[in-house]
N, C-alpha and C positions, 0 to 999 in steps of 0.2 A: 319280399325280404328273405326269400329263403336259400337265396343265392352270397347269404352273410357267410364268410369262414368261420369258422369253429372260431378261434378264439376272439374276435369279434362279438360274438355271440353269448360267448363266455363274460364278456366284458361289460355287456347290457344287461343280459341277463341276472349276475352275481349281485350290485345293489338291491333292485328287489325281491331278490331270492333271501337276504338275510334278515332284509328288514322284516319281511314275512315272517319268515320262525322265531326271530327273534322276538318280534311283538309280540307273537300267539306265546311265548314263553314268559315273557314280564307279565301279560296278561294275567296265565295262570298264577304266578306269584303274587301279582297284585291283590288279587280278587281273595286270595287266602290271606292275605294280611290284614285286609280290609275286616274278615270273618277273624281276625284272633292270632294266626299263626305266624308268626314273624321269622319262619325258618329258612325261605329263599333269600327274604334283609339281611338275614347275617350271614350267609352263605354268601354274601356279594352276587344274588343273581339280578335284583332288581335296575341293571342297570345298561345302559344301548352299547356297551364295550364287545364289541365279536368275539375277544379272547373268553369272554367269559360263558359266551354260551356255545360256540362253534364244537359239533362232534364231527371227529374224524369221518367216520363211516354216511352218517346223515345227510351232515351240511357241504360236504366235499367230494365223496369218491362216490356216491351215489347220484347225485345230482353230473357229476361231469361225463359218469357213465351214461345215463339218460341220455345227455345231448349227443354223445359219441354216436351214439347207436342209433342217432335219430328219429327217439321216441318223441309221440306225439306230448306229449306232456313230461313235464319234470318238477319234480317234487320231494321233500328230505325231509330230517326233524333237525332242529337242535339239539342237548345235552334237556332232557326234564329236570324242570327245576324241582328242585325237594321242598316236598309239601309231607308234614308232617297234621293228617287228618286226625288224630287224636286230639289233637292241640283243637278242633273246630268244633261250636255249641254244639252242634248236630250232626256228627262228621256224615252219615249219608246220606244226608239232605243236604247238606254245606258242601258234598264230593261234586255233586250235579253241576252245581252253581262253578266253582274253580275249574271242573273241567270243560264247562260250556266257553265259559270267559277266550279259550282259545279261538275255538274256529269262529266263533263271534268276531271276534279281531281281527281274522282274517278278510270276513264278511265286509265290514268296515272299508278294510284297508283296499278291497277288491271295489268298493264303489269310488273311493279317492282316486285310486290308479285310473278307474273307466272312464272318471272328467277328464283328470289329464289327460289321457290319450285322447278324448274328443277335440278337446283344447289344441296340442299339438298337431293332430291331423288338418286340426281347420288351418292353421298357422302354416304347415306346408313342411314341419319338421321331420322326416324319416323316419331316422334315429331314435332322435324323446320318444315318437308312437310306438315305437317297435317296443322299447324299454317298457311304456308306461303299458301297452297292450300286454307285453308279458307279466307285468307285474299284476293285473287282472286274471291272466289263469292261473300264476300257480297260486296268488289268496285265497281263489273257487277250489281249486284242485286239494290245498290245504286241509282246506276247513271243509268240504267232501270227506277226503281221505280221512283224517281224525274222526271223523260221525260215525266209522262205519265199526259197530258193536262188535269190539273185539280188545280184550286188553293184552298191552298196557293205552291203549287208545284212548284218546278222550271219548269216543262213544260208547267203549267198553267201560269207563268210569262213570257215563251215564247211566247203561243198563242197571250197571255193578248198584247205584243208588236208587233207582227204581223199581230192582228186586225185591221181595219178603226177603227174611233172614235168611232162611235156609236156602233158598233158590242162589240168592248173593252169595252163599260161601262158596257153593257148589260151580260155581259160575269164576270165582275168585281162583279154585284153583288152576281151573288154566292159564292164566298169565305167563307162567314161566314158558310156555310154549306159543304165545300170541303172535310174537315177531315172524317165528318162524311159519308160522300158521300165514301172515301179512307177506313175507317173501316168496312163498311158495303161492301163492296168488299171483303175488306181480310177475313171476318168471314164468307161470303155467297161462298168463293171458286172462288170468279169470279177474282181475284185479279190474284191466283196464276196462271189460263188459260191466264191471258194476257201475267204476265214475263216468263213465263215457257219456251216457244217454244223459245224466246229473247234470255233468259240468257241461256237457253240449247247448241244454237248453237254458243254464245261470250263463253263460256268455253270449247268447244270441240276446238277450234281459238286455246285457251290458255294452257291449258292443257293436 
């Protein structure tokens, strides 16, 4: 299948690609409502509309750059849903739980996609495999990517609730600098040496 055109590609790839962040996003919003805070509800995030969760840079110019460049993997975020942890019994015990809720979902969503694709392979369909097989790595690639302790990341949200107080604040101020910390991995190569060996061995599991 790797003889697909770009936009082809584009075109199998984009449904599973949204559904993915998209879920890991209601995920997180759900799991905090569920805990107390009903602030993604009135935000209108909890809901499968793309307009509502699609960010420019993430869900779009990032991901079509990946394929351009014919990286092996490709992977974005959504817009984060606002979660207002004040509003939660225990907010750093309760941080754990709403930021796990994502790559969990992803988790999830990476074993549905792997039937399908079993499913269709057996059936003789190309296509559906290619789609449903893609929609298997980037749920792993995901839910990988988010674990890996750095915020604003769902695994830096882990850490962040896992810490003593004082470790958590000191740990907390890096945020403003995380992303940049997260791109300068992906474009120095150090990024894909962490998921590679991860996600190599959760799809050979699946696959």
């Amino acid at each position: 299948m790797s003889d697909l055109s770009l936009p082809l590609k584009i075109l199998l790839i984009a449904p599973p690609f949204l559904l993915a962040v998209i879920l890991h996003e209601i995920a997180h919003g759900l799991v905090a409502y569920r805990l107390g805070d009903d602030t993604a509800a009135r935000a209108g995030r909890l809901t499968l509309n793309p307009l509502s969760h699609v960010d420019p840079m993430g869900s779009v110019a990032l991901p079509l750059l990946l394929l351009a460049v014919g990286s092996p993997y490709v992977f974005g975020w959504a817009k984060p849903v606002p979660v207002n942890f004040g509003r939660l019994p225990n907010p750093q015990r309760d941080m754990v739980k709403v930021a796990v809720a994502g790559p969990a979902t992803n988790v999830v969503l990476a074993i549905a996609f792997a039937a399908a694709a079993h499913v269709c392979h057996g059936l003789g369909w190309p296509l559906p495999t290619y789609m449903m097989s893609y929609g298997v790595v980037i749920n792993i690639v995901l839910a990988v990517f988010n674990l890996i302790p750095i915020l604003p990341l769902d695994g830096g949200r882990v850490l962040f609730g896992l810490l003593p107080r004082e470790p958590a604040l000191a740990f907390a101020r890096l945020e403003p600098y995380g992303m940049f910390i997260v791109m300068g991995l992906l474009f120095t190569g150090a990024l894909n040496a962490v998921l590679s060996p991860i996600t190599t061995m959760l799809l050979r599991v699946l696959l």
